[in-house]
Rosetta silent file (secondary structure, phi, psi, omega in degrees, C-alpha in Angstrom):
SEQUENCE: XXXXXXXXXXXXXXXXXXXXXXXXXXXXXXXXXXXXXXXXXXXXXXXXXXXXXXXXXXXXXXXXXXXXXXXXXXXXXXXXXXXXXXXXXXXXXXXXXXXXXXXXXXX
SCORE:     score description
SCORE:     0.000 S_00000001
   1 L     0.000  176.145 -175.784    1.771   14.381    3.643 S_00000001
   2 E  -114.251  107.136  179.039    1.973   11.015    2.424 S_00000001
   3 L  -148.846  133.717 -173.634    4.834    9.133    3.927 S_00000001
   4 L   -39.371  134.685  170.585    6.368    5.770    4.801 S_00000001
   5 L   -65.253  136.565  171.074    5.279    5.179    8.551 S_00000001
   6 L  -134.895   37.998  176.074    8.152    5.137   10.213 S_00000001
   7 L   111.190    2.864  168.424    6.890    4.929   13.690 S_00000001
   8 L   -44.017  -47.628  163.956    4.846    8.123   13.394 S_00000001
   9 L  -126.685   99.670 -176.301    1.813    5.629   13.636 S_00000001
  10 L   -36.133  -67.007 -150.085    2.532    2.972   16.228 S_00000001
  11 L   -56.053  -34.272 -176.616   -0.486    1.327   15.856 S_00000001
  12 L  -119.752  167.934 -157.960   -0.014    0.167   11.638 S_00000001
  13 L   -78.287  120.899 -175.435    2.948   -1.392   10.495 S_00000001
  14 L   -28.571  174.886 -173.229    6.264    0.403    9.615 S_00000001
  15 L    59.567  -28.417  174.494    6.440    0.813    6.123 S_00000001
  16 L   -79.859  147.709 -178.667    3.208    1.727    4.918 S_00000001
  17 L   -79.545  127.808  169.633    2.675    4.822    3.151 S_00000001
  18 L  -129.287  165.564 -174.133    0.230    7.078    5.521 S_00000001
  19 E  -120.227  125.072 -167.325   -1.136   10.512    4.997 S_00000001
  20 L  -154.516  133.913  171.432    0.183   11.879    8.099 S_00000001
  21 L   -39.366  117.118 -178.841    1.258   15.395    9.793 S_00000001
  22 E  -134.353  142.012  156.967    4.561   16.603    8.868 S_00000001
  23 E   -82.519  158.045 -175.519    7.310   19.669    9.313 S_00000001
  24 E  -136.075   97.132  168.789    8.841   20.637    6.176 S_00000001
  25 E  -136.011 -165.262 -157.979   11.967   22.200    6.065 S_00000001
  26 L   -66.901  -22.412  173.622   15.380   22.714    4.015 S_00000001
  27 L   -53.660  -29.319 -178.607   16.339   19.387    6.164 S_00000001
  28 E   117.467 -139.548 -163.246   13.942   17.914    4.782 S_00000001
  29 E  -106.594  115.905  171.064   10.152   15.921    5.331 S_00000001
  30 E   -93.797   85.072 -157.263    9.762   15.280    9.555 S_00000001
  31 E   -91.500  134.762  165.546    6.241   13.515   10.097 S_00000001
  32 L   -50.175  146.979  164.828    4.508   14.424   13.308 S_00000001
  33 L   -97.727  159.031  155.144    3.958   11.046   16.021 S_00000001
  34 L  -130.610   69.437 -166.263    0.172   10.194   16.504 S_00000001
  35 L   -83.625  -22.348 -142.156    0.218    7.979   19.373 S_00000001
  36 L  -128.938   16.695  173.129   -3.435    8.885   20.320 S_00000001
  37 L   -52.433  141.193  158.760   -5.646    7.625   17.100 S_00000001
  38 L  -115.690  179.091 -149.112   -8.041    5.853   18.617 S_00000001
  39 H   -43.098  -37.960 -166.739   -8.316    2.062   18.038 S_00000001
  40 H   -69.005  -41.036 -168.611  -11.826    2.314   15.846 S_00000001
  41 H   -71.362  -34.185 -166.712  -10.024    4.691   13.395 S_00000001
  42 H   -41.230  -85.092 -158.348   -6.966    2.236   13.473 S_00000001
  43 H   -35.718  -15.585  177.216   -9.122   -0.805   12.532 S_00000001
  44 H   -79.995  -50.164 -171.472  -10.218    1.373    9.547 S_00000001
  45 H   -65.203  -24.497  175.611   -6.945    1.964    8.637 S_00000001
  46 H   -47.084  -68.225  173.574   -5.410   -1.249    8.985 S_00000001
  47 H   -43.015  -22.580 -177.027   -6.857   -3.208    6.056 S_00000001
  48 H  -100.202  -16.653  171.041   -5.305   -0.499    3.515 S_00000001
  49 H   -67.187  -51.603  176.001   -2.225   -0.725    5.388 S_00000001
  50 H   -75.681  -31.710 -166.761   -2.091   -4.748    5.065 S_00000001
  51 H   -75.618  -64.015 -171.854   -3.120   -4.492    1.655 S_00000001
  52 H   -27.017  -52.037 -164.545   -0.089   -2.253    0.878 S_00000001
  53 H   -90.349    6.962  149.885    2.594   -4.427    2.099 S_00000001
  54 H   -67.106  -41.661  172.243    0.770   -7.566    0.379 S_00000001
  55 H  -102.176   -9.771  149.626    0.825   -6.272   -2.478 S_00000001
  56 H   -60.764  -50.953 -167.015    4.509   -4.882   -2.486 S_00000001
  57 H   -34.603  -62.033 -175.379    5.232   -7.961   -1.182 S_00000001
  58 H   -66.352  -47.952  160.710    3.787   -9.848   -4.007 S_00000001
  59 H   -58.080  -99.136  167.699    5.475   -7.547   -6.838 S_00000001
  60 H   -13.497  -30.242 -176.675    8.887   -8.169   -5.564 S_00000001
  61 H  -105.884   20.745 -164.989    8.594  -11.459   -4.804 S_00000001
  62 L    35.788   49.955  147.718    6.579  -12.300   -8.573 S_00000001
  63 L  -122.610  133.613 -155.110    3.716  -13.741   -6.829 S_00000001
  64 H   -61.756  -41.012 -169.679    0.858  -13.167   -8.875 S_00000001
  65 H  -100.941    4.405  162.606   -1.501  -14.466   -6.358 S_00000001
  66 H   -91.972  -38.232 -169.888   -0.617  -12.413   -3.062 S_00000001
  67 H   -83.437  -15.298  176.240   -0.656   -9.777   -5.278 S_00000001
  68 H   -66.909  -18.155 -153.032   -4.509  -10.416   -6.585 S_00000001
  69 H   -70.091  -26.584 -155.285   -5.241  -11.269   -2.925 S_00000001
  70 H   -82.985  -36.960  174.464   -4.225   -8.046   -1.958 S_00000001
  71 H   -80.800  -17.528 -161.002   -6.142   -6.466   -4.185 S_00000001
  72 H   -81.978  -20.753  129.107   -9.178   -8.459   -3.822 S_00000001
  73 H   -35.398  -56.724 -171.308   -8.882   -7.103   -0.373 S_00000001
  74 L   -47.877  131.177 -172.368   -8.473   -3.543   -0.926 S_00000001
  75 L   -71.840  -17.167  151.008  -10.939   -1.833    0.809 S_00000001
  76 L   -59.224  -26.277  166.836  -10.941    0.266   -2.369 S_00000001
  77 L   -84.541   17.569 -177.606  -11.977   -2.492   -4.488 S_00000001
  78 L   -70.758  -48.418 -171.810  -15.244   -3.425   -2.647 S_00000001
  79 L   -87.097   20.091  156.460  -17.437   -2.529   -4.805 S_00000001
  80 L   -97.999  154.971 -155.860  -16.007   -4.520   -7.415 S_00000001
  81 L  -101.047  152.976 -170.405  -17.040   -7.921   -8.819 S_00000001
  82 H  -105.512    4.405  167.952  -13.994   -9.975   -9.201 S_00000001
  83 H   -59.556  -27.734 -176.411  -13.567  -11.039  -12.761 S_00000001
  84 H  -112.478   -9.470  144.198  -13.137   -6.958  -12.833 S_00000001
  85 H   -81.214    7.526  110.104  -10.664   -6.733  -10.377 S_00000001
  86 H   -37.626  -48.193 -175.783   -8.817   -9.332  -12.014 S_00000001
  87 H   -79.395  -43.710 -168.780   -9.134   -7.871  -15.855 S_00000001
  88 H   -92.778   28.156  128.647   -7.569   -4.363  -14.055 S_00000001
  89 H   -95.428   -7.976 -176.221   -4.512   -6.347  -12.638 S_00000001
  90 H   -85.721  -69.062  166.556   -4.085   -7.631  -15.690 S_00000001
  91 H   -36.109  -47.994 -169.120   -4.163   -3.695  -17.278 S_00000001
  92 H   -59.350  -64.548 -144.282   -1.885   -2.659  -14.582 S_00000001
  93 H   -66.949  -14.398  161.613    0.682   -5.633  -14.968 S_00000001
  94 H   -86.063  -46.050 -177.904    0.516   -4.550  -18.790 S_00000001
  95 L   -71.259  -34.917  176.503    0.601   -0.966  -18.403 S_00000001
  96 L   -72.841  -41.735 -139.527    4.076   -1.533  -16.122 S_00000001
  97 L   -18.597  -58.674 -179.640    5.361   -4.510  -17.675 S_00000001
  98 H   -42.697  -54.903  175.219    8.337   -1.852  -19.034 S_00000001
  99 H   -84.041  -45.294 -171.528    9.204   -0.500  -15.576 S_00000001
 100 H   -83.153   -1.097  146.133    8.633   -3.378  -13.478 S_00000001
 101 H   -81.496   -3.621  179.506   11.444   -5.524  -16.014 S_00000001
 102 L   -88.465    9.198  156.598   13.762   -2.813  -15.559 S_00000001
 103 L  -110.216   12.068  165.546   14.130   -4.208  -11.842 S_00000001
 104 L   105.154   23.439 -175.078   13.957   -7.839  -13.031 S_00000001
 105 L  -110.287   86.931  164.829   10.316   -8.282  -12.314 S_00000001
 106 L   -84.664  129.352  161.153    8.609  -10.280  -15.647 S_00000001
 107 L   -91.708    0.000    0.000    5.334  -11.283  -15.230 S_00000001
């Protein structure tokens, strides 16, 4: 499942959303520990991890330029140039604009 770490995986930083081994029952979602990744898979994982909380970070706090960093980062975004990771933050921050003022976030 996909769920905030919440010490499941020592190794990256609470709070990031991980796809991670869970029980599922009427109690509700239990994620599995994984103490035993080892370190080379971490370091893969890490960068999408830091990018995560960089770029909540930056949406909550309205800064525009943690949140480009963070994408300009993303290890999904490598193979973009960045004038086009730039025009699709601009698309996003237009496509929320409606949901992110109903918590008080204008860009």
């Amino acid at each position: 499942v996909n769920y905030v770490n919440v010490g499941q995986i020592p190794a990256l930083p609470l709070g990031a959303c991980v796809e991670t081994m869970a029980m599922i029952d009427g109690a509700g979602i239990h994620p599995c520990i994984v103490a035993d990744i080892p370190e080379y898979l971490v370091e893969v994982m890490r960068p999408q991890a830091d990018c995560q909380r960089w770029l909540v970070g930056g949406v909550i706090n309205r800064d525009r330029s943690l949140v480009m960093q963070a994408l300009y980062r993303d290890p999904q975004c490598m193979g973009m140039k960045p004038q086009d990771i730039k025009k699709m933050a601009e698309e996003l921050f237009d496509a929320n604009r409606e949901c992110l003022s109903k918590y008080g976030i204008d860009w």
